[in-house]
N, C-alpha and C positions, 0 to 999 in steps of 0.2 A: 609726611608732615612738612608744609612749606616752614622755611627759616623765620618767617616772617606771617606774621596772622593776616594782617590786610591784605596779604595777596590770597588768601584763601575763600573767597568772595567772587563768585561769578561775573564780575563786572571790573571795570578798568580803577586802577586805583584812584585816577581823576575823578571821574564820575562818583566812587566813594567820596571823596574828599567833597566833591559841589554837594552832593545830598545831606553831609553833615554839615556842611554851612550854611544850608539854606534853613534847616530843621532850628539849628542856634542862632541865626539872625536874629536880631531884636530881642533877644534873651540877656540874661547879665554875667551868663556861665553856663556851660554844658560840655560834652564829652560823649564818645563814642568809646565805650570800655572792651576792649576784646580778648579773651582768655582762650588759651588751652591747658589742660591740666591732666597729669596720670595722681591718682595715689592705689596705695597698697595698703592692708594690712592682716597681719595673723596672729590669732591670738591662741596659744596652750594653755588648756586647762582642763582640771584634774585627770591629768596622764595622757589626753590625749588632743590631738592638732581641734580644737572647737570649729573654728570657721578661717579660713584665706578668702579674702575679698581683693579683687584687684577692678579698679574703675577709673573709664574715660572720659572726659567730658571738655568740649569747646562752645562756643558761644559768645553773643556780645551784647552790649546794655548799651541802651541810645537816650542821652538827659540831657534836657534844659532846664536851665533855673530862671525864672523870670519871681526877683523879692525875695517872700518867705514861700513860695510853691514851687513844687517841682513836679516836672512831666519825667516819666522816665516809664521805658519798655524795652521785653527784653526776649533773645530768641537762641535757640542748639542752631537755628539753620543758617547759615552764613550763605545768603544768598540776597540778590537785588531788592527781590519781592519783601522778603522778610524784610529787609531795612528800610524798604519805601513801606510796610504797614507798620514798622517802627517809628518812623519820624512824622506820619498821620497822626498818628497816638498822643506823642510828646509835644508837635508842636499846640494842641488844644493850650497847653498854660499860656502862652502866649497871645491870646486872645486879649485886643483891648490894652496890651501894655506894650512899651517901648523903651526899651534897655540899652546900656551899652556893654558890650560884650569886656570882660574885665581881662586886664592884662595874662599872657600865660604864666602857671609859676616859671621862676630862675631852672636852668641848667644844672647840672652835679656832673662834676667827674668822679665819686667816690663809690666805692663799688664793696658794699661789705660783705656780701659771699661768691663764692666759686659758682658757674651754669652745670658742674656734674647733675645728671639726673641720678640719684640716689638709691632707686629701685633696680637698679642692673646691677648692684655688686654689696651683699652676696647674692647669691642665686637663691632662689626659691626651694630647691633641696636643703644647702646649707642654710638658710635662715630657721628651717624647720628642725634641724639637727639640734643646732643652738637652744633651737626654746624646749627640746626635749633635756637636752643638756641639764637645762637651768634646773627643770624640776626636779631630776634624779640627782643631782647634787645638794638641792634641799634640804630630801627627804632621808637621804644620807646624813646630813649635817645632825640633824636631830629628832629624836623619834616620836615629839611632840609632833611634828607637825603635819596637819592633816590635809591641807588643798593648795596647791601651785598655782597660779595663773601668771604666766609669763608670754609678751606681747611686744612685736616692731610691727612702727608704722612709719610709712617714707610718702610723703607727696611730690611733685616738680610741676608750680605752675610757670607758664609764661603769659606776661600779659602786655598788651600792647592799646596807648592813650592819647586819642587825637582828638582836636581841640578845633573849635569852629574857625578859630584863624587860624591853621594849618599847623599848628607848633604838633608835634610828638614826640613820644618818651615809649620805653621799653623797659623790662625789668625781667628777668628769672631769678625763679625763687625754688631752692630746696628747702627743704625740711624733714627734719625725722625726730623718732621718740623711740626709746625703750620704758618698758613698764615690766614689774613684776610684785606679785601678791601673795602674801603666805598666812594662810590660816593655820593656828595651832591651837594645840588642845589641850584640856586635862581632866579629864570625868565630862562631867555635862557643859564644863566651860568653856568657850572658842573666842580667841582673840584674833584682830587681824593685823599687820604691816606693809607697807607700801614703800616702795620708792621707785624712782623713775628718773632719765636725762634726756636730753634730747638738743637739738638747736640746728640751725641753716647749714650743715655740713654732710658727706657721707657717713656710713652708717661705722667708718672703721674705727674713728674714736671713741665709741658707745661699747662695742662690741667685742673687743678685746679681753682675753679672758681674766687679767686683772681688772679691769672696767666692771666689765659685769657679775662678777664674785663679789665686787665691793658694792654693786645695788642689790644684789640679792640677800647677800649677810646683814647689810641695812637693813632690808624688810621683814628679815627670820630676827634680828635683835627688835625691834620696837614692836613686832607679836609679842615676843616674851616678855618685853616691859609689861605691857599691856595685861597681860596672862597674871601677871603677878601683882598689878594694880590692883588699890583698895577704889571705894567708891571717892568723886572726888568733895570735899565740904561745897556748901552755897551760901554765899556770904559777900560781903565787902573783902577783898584784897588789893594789897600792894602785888601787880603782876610781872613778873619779865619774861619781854619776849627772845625768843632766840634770835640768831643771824639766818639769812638765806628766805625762805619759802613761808615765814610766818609776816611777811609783805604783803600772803597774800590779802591781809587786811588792812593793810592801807589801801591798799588796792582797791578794796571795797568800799571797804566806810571812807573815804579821801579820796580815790581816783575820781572814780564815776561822777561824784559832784564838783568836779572840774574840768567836765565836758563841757564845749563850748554851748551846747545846744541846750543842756538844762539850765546854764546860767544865762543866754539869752531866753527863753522861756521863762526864768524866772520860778525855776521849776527844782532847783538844786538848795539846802541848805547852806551855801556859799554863795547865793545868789544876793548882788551888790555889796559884797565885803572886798572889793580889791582894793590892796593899800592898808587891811586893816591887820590887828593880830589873829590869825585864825588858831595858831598852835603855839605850843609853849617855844619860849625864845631857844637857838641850838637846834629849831627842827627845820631841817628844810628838804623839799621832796619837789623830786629830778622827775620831768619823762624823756626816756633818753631812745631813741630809732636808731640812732647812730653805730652803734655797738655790734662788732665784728662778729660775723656769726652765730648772732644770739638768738634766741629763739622769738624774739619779740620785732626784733629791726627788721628794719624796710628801706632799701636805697633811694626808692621812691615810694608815696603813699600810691591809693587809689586813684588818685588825682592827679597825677602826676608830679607832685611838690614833692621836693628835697625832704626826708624828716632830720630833725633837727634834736638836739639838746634844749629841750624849754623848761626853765626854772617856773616852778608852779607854788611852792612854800618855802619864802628865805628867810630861815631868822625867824620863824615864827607867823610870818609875814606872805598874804595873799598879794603875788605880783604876777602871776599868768592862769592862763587858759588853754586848754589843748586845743585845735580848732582847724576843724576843715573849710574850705574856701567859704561857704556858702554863710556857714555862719561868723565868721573873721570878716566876710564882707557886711554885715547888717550891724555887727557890733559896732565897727571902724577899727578894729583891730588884724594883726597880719596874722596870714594859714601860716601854722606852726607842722607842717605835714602828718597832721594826725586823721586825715579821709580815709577813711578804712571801709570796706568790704566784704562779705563773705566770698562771695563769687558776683559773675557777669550778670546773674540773676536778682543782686541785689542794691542798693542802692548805698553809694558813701554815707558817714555820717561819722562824727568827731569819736576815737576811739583810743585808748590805751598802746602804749608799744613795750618798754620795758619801764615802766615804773618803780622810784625805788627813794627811799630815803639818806641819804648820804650819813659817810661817818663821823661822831663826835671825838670826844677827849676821853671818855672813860673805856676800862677793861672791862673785859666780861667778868672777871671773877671780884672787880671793886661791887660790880651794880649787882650782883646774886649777893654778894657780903653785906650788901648794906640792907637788906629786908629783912625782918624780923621774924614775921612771917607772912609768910604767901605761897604763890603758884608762879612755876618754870611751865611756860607754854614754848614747846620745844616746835611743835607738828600742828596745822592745822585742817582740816578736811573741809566739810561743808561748810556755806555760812547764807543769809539770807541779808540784804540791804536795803531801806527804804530810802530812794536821792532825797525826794522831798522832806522827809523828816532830819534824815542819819542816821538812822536807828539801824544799828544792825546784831546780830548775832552768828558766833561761831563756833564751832565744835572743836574741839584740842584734839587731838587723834595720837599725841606724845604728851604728857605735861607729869612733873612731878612739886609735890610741897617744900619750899623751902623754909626751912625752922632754923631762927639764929643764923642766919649767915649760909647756913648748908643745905643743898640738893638732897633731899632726903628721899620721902617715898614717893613711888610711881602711885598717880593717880589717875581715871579712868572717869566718862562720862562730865569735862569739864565744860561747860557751856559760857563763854565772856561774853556778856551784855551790856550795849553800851550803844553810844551817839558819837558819830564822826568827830562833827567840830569839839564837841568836848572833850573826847578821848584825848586829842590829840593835844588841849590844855594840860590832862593829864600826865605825860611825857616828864618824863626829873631827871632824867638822867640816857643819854648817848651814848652807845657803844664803838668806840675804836675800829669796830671789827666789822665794816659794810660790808656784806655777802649777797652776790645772786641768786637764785634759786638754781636749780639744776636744770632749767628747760625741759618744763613741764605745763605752764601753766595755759588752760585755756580762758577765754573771757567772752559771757553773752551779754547782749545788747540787742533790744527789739527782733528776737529772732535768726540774729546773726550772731555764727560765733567765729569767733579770730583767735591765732595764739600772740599769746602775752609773756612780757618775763616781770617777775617783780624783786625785789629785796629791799633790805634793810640791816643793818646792826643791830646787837643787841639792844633791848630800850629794857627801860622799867616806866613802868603804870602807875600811878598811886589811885589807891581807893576805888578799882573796878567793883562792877557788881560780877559775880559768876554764879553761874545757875548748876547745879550738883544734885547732892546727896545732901541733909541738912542732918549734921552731925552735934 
């Protein structure tokens, strides 16, 4: 594998460079995106190794932007040919228009994870030990429980981004994840638990056998919550969320309609409210790339831009956009490095990096004491979002009732229904306590998916709907 992609091209890197300038001439923005990438993954379940997948992939993507269209084609073969039926392709947008090619973004010296590739340690034997490990330690633990599924996955892309005026940028990128799942039982009843970590680092902070004891006794404890949940009521409540991973609904209902692209579109329930109150006042929500080996950050986007820390809700208060070049340029507003990508095969577009809500003034145990009654949404699982309306819904996968002030019963099957911008009126109270998620989360958008980090402090809700059991 050459050190460097561009040289991996049957042809002189000169000559690369004129056929990409000639292709983005008279364009307003374009790129030559080129990747190579390994990942791995194995997954153990019920007792034995299910599948080991291990996959290669190189390739590059040729785009100009000429306004709101874009030419973009994309090829595995890194050769002249391919690139000269690539930039036939792309330059069509360019028909009839004349652009000026837009500045490249700024430089970074900042480097937030290590080039280890990931996949070479442990070895393939030992990774498989481990996840047998996992599951006989389990089923050891407790004789409720009926199915293990326990899973590491490691990627290492590299990708390299050259610009019609000759600027380039680099980046390697690791990643990995542990996962693990325990169904338990009791007569004909079966509950499930999960937890998982993961972020831009080797696999030996994940995997350490206090590490991993503690994601697996996490996902054997919230089976058995669950095992012992009653159904949950459906009604109006005062809700609180937990710290950490229950983000991921900001993430939802609030991330996505502050994609630059639905609010230039016009197309996001935030579309033309900047400067106004979107959320109750004390709310304000971060997208942050910056963050040292998280599972969300990126030293550089897709595009080659720096990502940054962009304040998107201060105070209540709508004062940004997340925004890749393309549409930062149509607004008149500046790329906030949020150009994201799935691979060489797909095309940027304004996306999510670690999204998260900052912390307040309150404890956790003031804002649970002060509900009468309600619902503790601890764990969230699926959820569905509409941008254009807000409308969204979620499934609780941990939640229990609080009565007077206290965490009482485990409840099961809680569904909170609700609308972004409203919810987020809803908001009374900040928790002290801002948590990450554990590097886990993934994020789709038009058929691409990227990983995301999200979090948030404890909040409380006032007057959700939640969808249940009607008791």
């Amino acid at each position: 594998m050459s050190s460097r992609l561009i040289e991996s091209f049957d042809i002189s890197e000169e000559s690369l460079r004129r056929i990409v300038a000639d292709t983005i001439h008279g364009a307003d923005d374009g790129e030559l995106f080129l990747e190579a990438s390994e990942s791995e993954a194995l997954l153990f379940d019920n007792g034995r190794l299910k599948t080991a997948n291990y996959n290669t992939d190189r390739g590059f993507g040729l785009r100009a932007v000429a306004g709101e269209a874009t030419g973009y084609a994309h090829s595995s073969e890194m050769s002249e040919a391919a690139l000269l039926r690539a930039a036939d392709a792309v330059s069509a947008v360019k028909a009839g228009y004349s652009g000026k090619l837009a500045a490249p973004p700024p430089g970074t010296n900042q480097k937030l994870y290590g080039d280890e590739n990931p996949l070479a340690a442990p070895g393939f034997e030992e990774k498989a030990k481990l996840l047998q490990e996992i599951d006989v330690w389990l089923r050891a633990r407790d004789p409720r429980v009926r199915q293990v599924t326990a899973s590491l996955a490691a990627s290492w892309q590299h990708v390299e981004i050259l610009r019609g005026d000759g600027s380039f940028a680099s980046d390697i990128r690791p990643l990995v994840r542990f996962s693990v799942q325990v169904v338990v039982g009791d007569g004909d009843r079966q509950e499930t638990g999960s937890y998982g970590m993961g972020g831009r680092k080797s696999f030996g902070a994940f995997i350490a056998e206090d590490r991993w004891r503690h994601g697996a006794e996490e996902a054997l404890r919230q089976a058995l919550v669950n095992l012992s949940a009653a159904p949950a009521p459906a009604g109006t409540f005062d809700i609180v969320l937990s710290a950490g991973w229950p983000g991921v609904m900001l993430h939802e209902a609030v991330g996505h309609g502050l994609e630059g692209d639905f609010n230039r579109k016009k197309t996001s329930a935030f579309s033309g409210l900047m400067g106004q109150q979107v959320a109750a006042k004390g709310v304000t929500v971060v997208d942050d790339g910056t963050m040292t080996e998280r599972r969300g950050s990126l030293t550089i986007d897709d595009e080659g831009t720096p990502t940054n820390r962009t304040v998107l809700i201060e105070d209540g208060k709508l004062v940004g956009y997340m925004q890749d070049r393309q549409n930062a340029r149509l607004m008149g507003m500046e790329a906030t490095g949020n150009g994201r990508r799935e691979s060489y095969a797909h095309e940027p577009m304004p996306r999510m990096t670690n999204t998260y809500m900052t912390a307040g003034n309150h404890t956790p145990e003031e804002i649970i004491s002060s509900v009468k009654k309600g619902i503790y949404a601890v764990s969230f699982g699926g959820g569905q979002v509409d941008i254009t309306s807000g409308k969204f819904v979620f499934a609780c996968t941990e939640a229990y009732m609080i009565e007077n002030g206290k965490v009482t019963t485990p409840i099961k099957g809680a569904m909170l229904i609700g609308n972004g911008p409203d919810a987020m009126h809803r908001v009374s109270m900040v928790g002290n306590d801002m948590k990450l998620d554990t590097g886990i989360g993934m994020c789709g958008k038009a058929g691409q998916g990227v990983p995301v980090g999200v979090g948030q402090p404890h909040l409380r809700m006032d007057a959700m709907t939640v969808g249940g059991t009607q008791m």
